[in-house]
TILOVO-276690 format. One record per residue: residue number from 1; residue in one letter; x, y, z of N, C-alpha, C in turn. Coordinates in pm, whole numbers, m for minus. Each point is the difference from the previous one (the first is absolute). Example, Ala and Ser with C-alpha at 12.3 -4.5 7.8 and 13.67 -1.06 7.14 Angstrom:
# residues 2
 pos code   n_px   n_py   n_pz  ca_px  ca_py  ca_pz   c_px   c_py   c_pz
   1    A   1319   m569    780    m89    119      0     90    120      0
   2    S    m35    105    m72     82    119      6    m77    109     73
//
This chain:
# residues 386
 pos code   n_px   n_py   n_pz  ca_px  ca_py  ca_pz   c_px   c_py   c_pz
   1    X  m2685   2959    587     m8    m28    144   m132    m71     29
   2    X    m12   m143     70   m131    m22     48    m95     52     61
   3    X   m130    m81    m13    m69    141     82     28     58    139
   4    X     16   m193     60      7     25    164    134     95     25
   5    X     58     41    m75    121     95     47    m71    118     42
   6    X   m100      8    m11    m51    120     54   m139     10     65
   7    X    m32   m175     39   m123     m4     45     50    m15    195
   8    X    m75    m30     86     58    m34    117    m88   m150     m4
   9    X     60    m94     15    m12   m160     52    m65    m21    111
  10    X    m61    m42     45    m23    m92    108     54   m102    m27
  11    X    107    m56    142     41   m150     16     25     21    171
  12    X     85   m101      6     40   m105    133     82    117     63
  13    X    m41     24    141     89    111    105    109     36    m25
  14    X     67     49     10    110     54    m50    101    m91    117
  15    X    m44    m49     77     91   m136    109     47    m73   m131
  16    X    m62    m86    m37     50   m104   m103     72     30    m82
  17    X     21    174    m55    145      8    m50    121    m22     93
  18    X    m22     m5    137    108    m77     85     41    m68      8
  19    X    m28    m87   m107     24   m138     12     91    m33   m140
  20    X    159     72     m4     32     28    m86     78    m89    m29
  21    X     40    m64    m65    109    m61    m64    165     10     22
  22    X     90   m106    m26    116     30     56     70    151    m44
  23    X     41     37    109     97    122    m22   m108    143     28
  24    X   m107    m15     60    m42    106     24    m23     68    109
  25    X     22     55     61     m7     56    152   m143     90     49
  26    X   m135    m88     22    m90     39     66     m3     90     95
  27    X    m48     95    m16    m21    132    140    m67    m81    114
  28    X    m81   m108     m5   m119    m53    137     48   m123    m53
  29    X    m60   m106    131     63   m131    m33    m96    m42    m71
  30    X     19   m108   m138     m6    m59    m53    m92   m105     39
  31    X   m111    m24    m95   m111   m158    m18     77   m101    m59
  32    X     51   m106     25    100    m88    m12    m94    m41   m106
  33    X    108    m34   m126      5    m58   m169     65   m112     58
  34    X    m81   m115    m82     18   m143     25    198     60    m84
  35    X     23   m110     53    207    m22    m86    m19    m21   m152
  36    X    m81    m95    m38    m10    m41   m144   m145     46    m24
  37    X     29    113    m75   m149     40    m12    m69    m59   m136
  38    X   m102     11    m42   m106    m22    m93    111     46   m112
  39    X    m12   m112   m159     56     44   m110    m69     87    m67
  40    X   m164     45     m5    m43     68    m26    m30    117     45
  41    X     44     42    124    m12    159     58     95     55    m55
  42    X    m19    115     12     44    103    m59    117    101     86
  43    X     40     55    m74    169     89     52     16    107    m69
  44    X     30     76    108     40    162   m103    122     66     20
  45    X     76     39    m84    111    102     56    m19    133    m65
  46    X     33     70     51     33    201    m15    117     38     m9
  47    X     m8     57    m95    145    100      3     16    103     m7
  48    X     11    108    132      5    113    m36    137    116    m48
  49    X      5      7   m114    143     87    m15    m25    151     14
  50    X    134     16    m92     29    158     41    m93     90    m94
  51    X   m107    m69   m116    m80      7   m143   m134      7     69
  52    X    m10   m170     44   m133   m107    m61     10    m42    113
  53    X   m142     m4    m14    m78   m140    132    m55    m95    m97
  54    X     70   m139     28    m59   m102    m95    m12   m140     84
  55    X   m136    m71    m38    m33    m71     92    m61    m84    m98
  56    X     58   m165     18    m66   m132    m54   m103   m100    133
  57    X   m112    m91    m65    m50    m60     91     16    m87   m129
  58    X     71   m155     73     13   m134   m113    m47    m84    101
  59    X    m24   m106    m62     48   m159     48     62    m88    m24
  60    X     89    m99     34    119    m96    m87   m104    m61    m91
  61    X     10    m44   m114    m43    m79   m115    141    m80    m54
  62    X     m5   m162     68    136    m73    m39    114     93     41
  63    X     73     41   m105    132     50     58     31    172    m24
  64    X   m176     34    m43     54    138    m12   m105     65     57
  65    X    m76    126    m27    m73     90     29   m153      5   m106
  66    X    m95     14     83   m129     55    m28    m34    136     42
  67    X     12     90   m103    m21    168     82   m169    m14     19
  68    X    m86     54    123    m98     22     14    m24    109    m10
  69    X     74     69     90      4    200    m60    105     54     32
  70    X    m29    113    m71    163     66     m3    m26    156     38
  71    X     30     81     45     38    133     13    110     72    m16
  72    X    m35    116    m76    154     73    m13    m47    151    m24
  73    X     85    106     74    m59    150    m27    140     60     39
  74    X     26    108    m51    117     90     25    m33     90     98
  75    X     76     19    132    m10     27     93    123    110     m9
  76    X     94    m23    m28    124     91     11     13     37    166
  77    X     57   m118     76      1     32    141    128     81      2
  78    X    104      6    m84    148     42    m15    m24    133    m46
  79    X    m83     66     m7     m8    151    m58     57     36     98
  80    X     81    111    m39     75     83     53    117    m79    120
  81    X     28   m140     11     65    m28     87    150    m15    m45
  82    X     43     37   m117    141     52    m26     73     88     63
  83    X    m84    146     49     46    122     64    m72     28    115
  84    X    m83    m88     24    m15     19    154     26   m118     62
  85    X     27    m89     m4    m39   m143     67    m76    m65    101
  86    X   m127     62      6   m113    m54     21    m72    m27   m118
  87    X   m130    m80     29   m112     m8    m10    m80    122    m13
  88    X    m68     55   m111   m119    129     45   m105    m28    m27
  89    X    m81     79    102   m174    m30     36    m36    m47   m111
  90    X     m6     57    m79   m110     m4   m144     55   m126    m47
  91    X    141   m113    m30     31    m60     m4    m61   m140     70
  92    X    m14     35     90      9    m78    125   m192    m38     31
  93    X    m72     72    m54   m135     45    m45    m41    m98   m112
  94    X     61     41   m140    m27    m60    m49     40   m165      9
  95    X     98    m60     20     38   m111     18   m126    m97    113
  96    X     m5     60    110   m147    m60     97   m118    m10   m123
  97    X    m34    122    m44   m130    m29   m102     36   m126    m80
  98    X     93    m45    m66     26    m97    m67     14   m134    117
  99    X     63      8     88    m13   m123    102   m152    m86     72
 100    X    m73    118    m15   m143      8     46    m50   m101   m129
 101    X     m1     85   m106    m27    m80   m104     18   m159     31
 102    X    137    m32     16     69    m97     14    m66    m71     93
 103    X    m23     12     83    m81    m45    142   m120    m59    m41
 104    X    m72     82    m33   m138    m51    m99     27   m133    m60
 105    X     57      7    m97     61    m95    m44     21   m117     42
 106    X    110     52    124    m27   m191     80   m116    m33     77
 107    X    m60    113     73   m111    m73     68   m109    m51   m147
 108    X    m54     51   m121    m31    m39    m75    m12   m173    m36
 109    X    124    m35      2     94   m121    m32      4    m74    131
 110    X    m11     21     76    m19    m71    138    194    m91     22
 111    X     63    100    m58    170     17     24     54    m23    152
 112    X     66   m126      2     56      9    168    113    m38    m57
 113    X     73    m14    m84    138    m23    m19     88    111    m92
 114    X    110     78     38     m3    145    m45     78     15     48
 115    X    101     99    m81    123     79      5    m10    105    m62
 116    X     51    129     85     m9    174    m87    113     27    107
 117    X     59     23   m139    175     73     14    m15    116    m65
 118    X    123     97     87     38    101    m55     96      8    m60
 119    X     54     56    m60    190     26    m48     49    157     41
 120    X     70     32    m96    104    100    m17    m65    110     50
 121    X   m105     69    m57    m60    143    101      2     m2    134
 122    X    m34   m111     27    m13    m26    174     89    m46     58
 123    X    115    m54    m58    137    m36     64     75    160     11
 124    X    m36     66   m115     96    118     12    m46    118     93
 125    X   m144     m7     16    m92    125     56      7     m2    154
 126    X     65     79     57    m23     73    121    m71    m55     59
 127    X   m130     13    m10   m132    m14     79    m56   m123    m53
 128    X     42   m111    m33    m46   m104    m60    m42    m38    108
 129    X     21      5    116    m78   m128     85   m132     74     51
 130    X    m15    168    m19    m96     64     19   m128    m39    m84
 131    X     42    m48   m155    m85    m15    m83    m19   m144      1
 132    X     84    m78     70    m36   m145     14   m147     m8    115
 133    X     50    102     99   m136     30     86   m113     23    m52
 134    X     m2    117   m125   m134     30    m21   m101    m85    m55
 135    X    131   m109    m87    m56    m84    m91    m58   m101     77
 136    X     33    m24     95    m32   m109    125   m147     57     43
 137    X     13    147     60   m145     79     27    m99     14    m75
 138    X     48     32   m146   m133     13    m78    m12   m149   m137
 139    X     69    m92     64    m67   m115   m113     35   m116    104
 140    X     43    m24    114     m2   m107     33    131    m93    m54
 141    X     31     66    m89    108   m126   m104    134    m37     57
 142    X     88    m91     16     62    m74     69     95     41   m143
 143    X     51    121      4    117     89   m143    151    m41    105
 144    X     77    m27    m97    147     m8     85    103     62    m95
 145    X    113     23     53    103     81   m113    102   m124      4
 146    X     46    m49   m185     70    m92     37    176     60    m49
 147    X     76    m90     47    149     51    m32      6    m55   m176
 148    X     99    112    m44     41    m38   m166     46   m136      8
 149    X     63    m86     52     41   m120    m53   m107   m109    m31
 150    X   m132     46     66   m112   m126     17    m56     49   m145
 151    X    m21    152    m29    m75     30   m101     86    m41   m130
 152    X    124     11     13     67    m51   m150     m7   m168     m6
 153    X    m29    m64    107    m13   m178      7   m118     m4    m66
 154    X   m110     45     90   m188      1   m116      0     42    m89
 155    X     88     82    m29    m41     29   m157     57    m79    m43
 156    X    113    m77    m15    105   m112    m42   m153   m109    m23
 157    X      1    m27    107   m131   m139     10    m93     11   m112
 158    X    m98    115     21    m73     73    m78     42    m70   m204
 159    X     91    m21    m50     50     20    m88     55   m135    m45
 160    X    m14   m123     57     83   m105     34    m74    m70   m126
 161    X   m171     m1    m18    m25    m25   m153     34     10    m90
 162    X     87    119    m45     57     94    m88    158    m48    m47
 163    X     51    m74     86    127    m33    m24     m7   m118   m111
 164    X    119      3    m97     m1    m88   m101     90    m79     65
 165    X     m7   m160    m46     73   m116      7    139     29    m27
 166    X     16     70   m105    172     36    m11    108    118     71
 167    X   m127     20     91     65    165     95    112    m74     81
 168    X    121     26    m47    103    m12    121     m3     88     88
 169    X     44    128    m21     11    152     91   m123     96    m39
 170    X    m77      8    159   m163     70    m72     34    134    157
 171    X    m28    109   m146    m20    159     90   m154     31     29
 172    X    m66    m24    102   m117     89      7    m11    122     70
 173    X    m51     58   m115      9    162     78   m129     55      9
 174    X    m65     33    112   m127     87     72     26    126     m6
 175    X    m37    103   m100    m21    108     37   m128     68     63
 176    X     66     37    125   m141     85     57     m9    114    m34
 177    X   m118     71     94    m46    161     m6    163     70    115
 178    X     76    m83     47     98     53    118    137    m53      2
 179    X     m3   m137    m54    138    m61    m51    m17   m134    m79
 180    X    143    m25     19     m8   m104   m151     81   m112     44
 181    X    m63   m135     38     80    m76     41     36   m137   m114
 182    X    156     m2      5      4   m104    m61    102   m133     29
 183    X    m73   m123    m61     68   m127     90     53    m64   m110
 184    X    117    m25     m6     43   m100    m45     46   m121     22
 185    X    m72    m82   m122     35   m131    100     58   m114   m141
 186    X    104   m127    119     47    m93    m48    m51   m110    m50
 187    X    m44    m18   m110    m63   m145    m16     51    m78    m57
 188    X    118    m22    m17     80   m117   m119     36   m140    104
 189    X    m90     15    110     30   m195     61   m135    m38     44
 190    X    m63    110    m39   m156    m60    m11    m47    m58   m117
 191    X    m50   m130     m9    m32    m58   m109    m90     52    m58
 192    X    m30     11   m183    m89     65    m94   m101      1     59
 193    X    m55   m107    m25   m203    m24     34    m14     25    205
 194    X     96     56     58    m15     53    120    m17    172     31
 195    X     87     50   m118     10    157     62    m76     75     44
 196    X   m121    m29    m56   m140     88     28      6    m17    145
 197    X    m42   m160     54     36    m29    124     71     88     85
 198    X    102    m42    m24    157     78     88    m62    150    m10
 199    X    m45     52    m34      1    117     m1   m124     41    125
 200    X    m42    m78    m49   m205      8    128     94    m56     98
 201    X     76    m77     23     51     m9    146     36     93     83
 202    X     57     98    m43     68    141     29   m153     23    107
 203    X    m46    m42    m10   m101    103     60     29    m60    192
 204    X     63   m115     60     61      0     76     85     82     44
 205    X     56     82   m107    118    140     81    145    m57   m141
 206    X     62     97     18    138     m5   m121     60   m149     36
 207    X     49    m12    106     94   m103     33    m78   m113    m30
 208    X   m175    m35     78      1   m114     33     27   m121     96
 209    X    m73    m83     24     m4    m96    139    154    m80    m69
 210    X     81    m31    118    117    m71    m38      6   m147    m12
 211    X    m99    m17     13   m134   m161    m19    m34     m9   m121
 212    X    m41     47    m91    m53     27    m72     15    m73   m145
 213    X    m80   m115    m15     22   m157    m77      2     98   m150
 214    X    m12     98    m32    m47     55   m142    115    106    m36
 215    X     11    m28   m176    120     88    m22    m40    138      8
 216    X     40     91     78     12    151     62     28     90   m164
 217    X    m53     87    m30     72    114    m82     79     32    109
 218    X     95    102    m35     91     22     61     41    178    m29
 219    X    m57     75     88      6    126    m21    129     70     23
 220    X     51     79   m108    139     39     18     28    151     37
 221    X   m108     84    m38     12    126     54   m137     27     m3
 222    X    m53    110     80   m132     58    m25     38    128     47
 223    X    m81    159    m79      3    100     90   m116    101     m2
 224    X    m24     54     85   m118    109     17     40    139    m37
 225    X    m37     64   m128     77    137     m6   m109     84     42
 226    X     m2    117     68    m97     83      5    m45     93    m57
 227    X      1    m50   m144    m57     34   m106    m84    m29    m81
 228    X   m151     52      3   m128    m62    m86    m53     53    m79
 229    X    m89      7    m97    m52    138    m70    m12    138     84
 230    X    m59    m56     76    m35    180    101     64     14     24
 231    X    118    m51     86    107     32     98    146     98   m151
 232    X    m28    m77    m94     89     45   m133     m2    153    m37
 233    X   m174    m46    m31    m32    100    m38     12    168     77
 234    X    m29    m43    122     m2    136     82    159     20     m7
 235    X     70    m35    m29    141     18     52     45     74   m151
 236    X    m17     12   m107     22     67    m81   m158     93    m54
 237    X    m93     71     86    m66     34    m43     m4    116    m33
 238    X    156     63     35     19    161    m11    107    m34   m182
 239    X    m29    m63    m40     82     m5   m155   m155     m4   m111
 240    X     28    101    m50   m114     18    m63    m48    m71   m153
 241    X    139    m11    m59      9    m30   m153    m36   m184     36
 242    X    m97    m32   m130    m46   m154     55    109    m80     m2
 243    X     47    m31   m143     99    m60    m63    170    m19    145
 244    X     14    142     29    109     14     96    m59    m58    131
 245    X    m90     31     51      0    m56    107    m22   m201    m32
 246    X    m36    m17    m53    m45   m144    m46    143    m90     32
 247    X    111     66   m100    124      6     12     78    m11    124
 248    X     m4    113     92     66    m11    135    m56    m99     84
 249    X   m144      1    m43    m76   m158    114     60   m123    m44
 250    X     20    m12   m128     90   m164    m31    140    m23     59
 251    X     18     84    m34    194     26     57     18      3    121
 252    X    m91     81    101     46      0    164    m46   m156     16
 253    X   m138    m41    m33    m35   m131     16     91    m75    m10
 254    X     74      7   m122     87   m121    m46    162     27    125
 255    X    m11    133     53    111      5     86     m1    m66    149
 256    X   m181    m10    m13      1    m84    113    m10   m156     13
 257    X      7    m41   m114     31   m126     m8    130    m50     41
 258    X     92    100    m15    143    m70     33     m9    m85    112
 259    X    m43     60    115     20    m73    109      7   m167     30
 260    X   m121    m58   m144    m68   m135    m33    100    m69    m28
 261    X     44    m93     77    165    m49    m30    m12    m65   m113
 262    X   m119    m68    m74      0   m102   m124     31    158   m112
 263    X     11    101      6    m37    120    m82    163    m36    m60
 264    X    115     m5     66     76     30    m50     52   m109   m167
 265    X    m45   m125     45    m19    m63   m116   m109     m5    m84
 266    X    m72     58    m11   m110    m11    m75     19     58   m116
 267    X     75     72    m69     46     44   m119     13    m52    m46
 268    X     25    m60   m158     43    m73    m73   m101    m97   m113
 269    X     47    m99    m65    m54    m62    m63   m159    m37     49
 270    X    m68    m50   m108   m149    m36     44    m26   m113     21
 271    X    m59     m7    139     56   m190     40   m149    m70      1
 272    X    m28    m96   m104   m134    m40    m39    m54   m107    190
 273    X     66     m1     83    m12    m77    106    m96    106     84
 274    X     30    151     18    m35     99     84   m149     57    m25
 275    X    m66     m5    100   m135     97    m50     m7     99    144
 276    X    m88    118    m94    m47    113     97   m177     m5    m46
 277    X    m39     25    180   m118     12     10    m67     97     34
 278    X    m70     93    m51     m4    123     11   m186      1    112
 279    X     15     44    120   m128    m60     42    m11    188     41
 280    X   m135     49    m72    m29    157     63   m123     76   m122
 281    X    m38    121     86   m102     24    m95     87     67   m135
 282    X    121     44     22    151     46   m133    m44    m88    m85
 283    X     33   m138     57     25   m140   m113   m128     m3    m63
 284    X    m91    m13     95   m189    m63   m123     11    131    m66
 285    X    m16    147     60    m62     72   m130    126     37   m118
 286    X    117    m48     12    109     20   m136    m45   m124    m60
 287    X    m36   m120     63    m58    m99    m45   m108     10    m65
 288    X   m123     10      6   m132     92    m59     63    117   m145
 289    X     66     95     60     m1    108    m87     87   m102   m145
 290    X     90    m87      2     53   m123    m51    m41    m40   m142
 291    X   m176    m88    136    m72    m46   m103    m63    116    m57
 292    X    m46     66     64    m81    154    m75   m147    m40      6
 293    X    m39    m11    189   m112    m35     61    m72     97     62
 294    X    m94     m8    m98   m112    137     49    m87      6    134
 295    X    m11   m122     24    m61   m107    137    109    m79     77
 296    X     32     41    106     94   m109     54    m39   m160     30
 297    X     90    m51    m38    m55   m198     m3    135    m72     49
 298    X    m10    m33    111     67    m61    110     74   m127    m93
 299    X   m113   m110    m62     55    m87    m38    139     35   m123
 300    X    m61    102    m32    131     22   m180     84     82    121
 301    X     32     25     94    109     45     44     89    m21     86
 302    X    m59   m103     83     61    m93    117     52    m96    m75
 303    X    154     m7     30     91   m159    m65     11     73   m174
 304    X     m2    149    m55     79     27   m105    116     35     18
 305    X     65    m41   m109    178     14      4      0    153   m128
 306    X     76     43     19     12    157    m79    158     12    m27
 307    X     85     m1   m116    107     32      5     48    160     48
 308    X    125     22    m14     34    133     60    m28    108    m97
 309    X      6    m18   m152    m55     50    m82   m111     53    m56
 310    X    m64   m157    133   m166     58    m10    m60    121     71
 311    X     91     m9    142    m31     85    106     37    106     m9
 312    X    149     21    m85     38    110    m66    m97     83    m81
 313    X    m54    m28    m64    m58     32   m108   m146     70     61
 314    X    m16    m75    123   m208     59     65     91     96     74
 315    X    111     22     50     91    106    108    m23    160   m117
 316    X     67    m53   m120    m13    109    m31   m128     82    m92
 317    X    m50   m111    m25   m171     47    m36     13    119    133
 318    X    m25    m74    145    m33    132    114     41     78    m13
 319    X    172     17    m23     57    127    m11    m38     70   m153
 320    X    m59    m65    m89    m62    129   m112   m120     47    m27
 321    X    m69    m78    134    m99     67     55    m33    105     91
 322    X     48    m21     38     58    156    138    m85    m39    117
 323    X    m18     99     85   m100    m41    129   m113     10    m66
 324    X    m77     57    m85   m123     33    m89    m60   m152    m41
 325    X    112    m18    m96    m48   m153    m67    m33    m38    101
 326    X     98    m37    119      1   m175     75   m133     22     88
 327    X    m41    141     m4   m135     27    105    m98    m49    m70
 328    X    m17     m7   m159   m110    m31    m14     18   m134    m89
 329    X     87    m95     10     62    m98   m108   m104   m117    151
 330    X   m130    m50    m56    m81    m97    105     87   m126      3
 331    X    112    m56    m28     96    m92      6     65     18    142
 332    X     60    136     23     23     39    111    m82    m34    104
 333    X   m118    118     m3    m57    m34     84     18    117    109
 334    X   m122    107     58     12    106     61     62    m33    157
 335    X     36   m104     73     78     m3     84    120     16     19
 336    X     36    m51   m157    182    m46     11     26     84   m113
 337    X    m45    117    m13     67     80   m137    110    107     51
 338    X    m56     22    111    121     71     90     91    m24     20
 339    X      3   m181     20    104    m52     80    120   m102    m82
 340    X    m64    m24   m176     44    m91    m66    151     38    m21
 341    X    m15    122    m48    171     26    m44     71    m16    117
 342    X    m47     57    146    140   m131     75     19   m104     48
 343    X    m88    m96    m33    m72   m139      1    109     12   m159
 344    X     15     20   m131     67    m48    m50    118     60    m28
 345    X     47     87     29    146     25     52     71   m117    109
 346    X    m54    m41     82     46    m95     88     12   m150   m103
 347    X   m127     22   m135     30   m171      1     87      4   m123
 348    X     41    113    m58     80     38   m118    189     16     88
 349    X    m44      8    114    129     m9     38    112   m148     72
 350    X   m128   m104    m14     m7    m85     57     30   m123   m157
 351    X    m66     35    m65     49     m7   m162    141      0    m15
 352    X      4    123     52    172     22    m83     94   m111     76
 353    X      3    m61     72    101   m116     85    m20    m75     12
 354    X   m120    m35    m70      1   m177     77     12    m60   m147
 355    X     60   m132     m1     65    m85   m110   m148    m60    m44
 356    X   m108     50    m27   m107    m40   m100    m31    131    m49
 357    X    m70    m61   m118    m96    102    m81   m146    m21    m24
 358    X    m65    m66    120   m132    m34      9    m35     60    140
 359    X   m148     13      2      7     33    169   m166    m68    m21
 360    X    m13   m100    161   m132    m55    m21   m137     61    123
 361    X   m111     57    m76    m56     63     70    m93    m59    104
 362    X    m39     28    112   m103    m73     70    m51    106     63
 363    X   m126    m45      6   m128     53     27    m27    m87    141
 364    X     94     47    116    m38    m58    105    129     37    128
 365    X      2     13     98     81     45    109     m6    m42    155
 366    X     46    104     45    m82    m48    169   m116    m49     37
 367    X   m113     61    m41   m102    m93     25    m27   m146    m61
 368    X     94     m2    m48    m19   m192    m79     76   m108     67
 369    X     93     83     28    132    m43     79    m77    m12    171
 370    X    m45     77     18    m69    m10    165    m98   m104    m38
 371    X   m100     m2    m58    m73   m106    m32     49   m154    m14
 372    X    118    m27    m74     56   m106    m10     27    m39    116
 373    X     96    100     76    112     m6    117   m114    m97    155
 374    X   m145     95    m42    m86    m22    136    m57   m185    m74
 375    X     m7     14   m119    m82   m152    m34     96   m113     19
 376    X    114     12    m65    155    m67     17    m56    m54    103
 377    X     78    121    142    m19    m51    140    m98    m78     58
 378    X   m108     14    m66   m115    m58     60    m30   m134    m27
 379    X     43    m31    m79      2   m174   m105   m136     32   m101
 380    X    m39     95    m51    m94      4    m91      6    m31   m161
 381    X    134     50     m2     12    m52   m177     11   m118    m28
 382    X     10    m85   m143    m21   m131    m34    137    m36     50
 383    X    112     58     16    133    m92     29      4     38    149
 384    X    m70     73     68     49    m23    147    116    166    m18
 385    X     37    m12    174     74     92     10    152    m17    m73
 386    X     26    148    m70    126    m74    m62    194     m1     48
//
């Protein structure tokens, strides 16, 4: 963790975080941002889930991203919101301490362009707009709760590097700390050396402007299950045996896939046209544990491809480790040792149906995808908005 994560900053009034970027809804009115702002200022997005508070500050560089800083801490705002459905204090506590942090941060950076979304805890929680208040009272921050269809599009965006030239039919699947959204999409009339493209377009919305001079991917189903590591996990936490419960989390998972209308064909032969993109903290650390990385390293794990054999094979390392091993196996990692076996029950079940035997990992999500989505719009990258 850096230092300033725990120092307090001096910067610019906490007004000039008002001055937020498209899609954000200011509590006080707003210091008007020129339309085409500076290619060199800076932009941040947040994401708070049902886990993690994680927060990037980049700038466009040509057509992609410069991270300046990054934040990330486990918050677990979703504790206990399976059986009660609220939000609780201590929850709700810790998550502000981490936003504060966050705050620092942008005034630090002298940040006027910015997006912090919520997801799934706060769509599902009772009192979400109570805690949208507090967060408003004690950090100032301009936090919004967004609907599942926008969060499965950014993460789509998020990932658009990642796509190979020969992807006809590409699954990306986001697993969160609360659910698991996944999009599938059409690409066989988008030309090769375009797809990456077509895919960063999405960040206009599924459909798209009906204007629109550029070949479209073409999204054929997407869905939001409300199912994430935590949300999994609490739901079988009265099955005690590891191995068995591991078991019932793949299988109900995989029962909730039916609904995914592409699900019903997805059986069958292995179709070298199709890729899956596995974007979540599940995917990097089965990815890591993989390579057999004592230090996590972003670059060896963002854009690796892993067969099913491979993933098979780190699945059941966990399970002959028991909860003991995976607590102290530093591959893991003391955040996600709790949470891995249903982080990979979900992606072992997701395995079993889809017509590949590769799955490609990325080390990147909503906040990359918001980042793109706000630079896109703005005309900052080297090709303009896409």
């Amino acid at each position: 963790m850096p230092p300033d994560d725990r120092t307090d900053v001096s910067g610019p009034a906490i007004g000039a975080l008002r001055t937020a970027g498209p899609g954000v809804r200011p509590a006080h009115k707003a210091v008007k941002v020129p339309d085409r702002p500076d290619p060199a200022e800076l932009y941040a997005a947040l994401d708070l889930g049902t886990n993690s508070c994680r927060m990037l500050i980049a700038q466009p560089k040509g057509a992609l991203l410069h991270v300046v800083d990054s934040f990330s801490k486990s918050v677990q705002l979703g504790n206990g919101l399976e059986t009660s459905g609220r939000l609780s204090r201590a929850s709700m506590a810790r998550t502000i301490g981490a936003l504060k942090i966050c705050r620092r941060k942008l005034e630090m950076h002298d940040v006027r362009r910015m997006r912090l979304v919520a997801t799934e805890a706060c769509r599902r929680a009772s009192n979400a707009a109570e805690f949208i208040r507090l967060v408003e009272r004690e950090t100032e921050l301009p936090l919004e709760i967004i609907k599942p269809e926008e969060e499965a599009r950014l993460a789509v965006v998020s990932c658009a590097p990642l796509v190979a030239a020969k992807t006809e039919q590409l699954l990306v699947v986001d697993i969160g700390g609360g659910s698991t959204e996944l999009v599938w999409i059409d690409l066989t009339r988008v030309p090769r050396h375009d797809r990456a493209r077509a895919i960063m377009r999405l960040h206009a919305g599924f459909e798209g402007a009906r204007d629109d001079p550029f070949p479209r991917a073409k999204v054929v189903d997407w869905i939001s299950i409300p199912l994430g590591v935590a949300t999994l996990k609490d739901q079988f936490r009265d099955v005690t045996d590891d191995a068995a419960r591991f078991a019932l989390m793949s299988w109900h998972f995989e029962e909730c896939l039916a609904e995914f209308s592409p699900y019903a064909d997805a059986e069958g032969a292995v179709d070298p046209g199709f890729q899956i993109i596995g974007t979540s903290g599940t995917v990097t650390t089965v990815a890591a544990t993989h390579l057999n990385l004592r230090r996590y390293d972003r670059n060896k794990v963002d854009g690796l491809r892993m067969t099913s054999q491979q993933i098979d094979k780190v699945i059941r390392g966990y399970l002959a480790q028991g909860p003991d091993g995976r607590r102290n196996d530093p591959r893991i990692g003391r955040d996600r040792h709790s949470l891995i076996m249903s982080g990979a029950a979900i992606l072992q079940a997701l395995l079993r149906v889809w017509p590949t035997d590769r799955l490609s990992a990325a080390d990147r999500g909503l906040r990359e995808g918001l980042l793109y989505a706000q630079m896109s719009a703005d005309g900052v990258l080297d090709d303009g908005p896409y």
